[in-house]
C-alpha positions in Angstrom: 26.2 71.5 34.9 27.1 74.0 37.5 30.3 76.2 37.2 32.1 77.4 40.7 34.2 80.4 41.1 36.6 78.5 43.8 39.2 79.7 46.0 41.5 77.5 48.0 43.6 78.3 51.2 46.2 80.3 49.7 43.5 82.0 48.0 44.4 80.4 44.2 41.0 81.1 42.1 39.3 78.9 39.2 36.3 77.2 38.5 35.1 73.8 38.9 32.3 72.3 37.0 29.2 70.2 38.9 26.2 68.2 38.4 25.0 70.8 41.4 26.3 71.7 45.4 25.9 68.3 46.6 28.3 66.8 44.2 30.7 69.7 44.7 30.3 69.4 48.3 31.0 65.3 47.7 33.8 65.4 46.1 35.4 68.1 48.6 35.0 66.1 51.5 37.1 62.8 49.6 39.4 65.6 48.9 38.9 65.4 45.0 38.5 68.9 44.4 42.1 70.4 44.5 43.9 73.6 43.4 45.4 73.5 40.1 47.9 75.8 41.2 49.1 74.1 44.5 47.5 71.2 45.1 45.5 72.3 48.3 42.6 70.5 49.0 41.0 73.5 51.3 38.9 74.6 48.3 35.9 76.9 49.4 33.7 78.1 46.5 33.4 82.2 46.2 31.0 84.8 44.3 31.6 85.0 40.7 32.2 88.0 39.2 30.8 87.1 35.8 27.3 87.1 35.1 25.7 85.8 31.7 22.3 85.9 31.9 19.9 88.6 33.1 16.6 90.5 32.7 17.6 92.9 30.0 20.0 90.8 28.2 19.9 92.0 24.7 17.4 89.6 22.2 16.1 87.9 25.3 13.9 90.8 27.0 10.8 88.5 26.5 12.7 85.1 27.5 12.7 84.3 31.4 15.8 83.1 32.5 14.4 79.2 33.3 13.3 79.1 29.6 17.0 79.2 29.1 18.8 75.8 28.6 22.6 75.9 29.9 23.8 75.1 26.2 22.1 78.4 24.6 23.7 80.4 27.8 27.0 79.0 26.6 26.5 79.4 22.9 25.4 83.0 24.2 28.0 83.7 26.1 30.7 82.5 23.2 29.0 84.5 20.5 29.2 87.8 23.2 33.2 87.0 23.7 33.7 86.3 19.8 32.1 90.0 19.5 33.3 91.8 22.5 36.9 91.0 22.4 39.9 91.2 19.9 41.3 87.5 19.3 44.9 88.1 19.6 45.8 83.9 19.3 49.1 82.9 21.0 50.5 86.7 21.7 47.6 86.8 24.5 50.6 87.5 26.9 52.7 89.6 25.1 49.7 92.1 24.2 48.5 92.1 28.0 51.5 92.9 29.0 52.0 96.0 26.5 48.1 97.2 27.5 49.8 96.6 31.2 52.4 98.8 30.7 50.4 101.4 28.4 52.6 100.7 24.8 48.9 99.9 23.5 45.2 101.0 24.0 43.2 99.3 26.7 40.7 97.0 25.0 39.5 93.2 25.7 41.4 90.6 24.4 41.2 86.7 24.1 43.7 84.6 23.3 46.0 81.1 24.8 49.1 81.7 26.6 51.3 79.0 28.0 51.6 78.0 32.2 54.6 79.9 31.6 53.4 83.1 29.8 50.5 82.7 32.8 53.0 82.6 35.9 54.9 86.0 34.0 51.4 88.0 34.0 50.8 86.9 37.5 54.1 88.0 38.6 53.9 91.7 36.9 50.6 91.9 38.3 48.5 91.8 35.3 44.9 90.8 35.6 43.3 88.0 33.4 40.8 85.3 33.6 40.8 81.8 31.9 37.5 81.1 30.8 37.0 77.7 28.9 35.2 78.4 25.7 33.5 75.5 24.0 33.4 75.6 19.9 30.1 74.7 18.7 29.4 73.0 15.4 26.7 75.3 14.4 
């Protein structure tokens, strides 16, 4: 599985997941990939910004990157946001919005917010990502 960074025409980001480009590029052309945000089916797919996985990734410096399989890059990458960033639960957008504004010290944070809560931390120009995190059993 393949995640895109995707942009559509009124330049609305967030990811879309693929067996690879072909099926990406598939379902774009029945018009089956559309914006969440407005419906557009322009969809184009842009650089991400995130990266998981590199050379010097701590623990890993003797793995190679194809010995790698895509569910240890995502339990990887869930451990790394369980210990990089304060889980602040359902006051995601309240606590953004007081680091915004500079009532609290500038940290990483995790958390849910509603469409709602979303659409007020667009509008007062606060920046945040929604990255799906699967739980894992183990």
């Amino acid at each position: 599985m393949i995640i895109y960074d995707l942009k559509c025409e009124k330049k609305h980001t967030f990811e879309g997941w693929f067996n690879d480009r072909e099926a990406f590029e598939a379902q774009k052309k029945k018009k089956l990939v559309t914006c969440p945000v407005c419906g557009s089916s322009d969809i184009g797919i842009v650089p991400s910004s995130i990266t998981i996985m590199g050379r010097e990734t701590e623990g890993l410096k003797n793995t190679s990157s194809k010995e790698i399989s895509p569910m240890k890059a995502l339990k990887l990458f869930h451990e790394y946001m369980d210990k990089t960033f304060e889980d602040v639960g359902s006051r995601f957008a309240e606590v953004a919005l007081r680091i915004h504004a500079g009532e609290e010290d500038v940290r990483s944070i995790k958390g849910t917010t509603t469409e709602r809560e979303e659409a007020t931390l667009t509008e007062e120009g606060v920046p945040f990502v929604k990255i799906p995190i699967p739980k894992f059993d183990s």
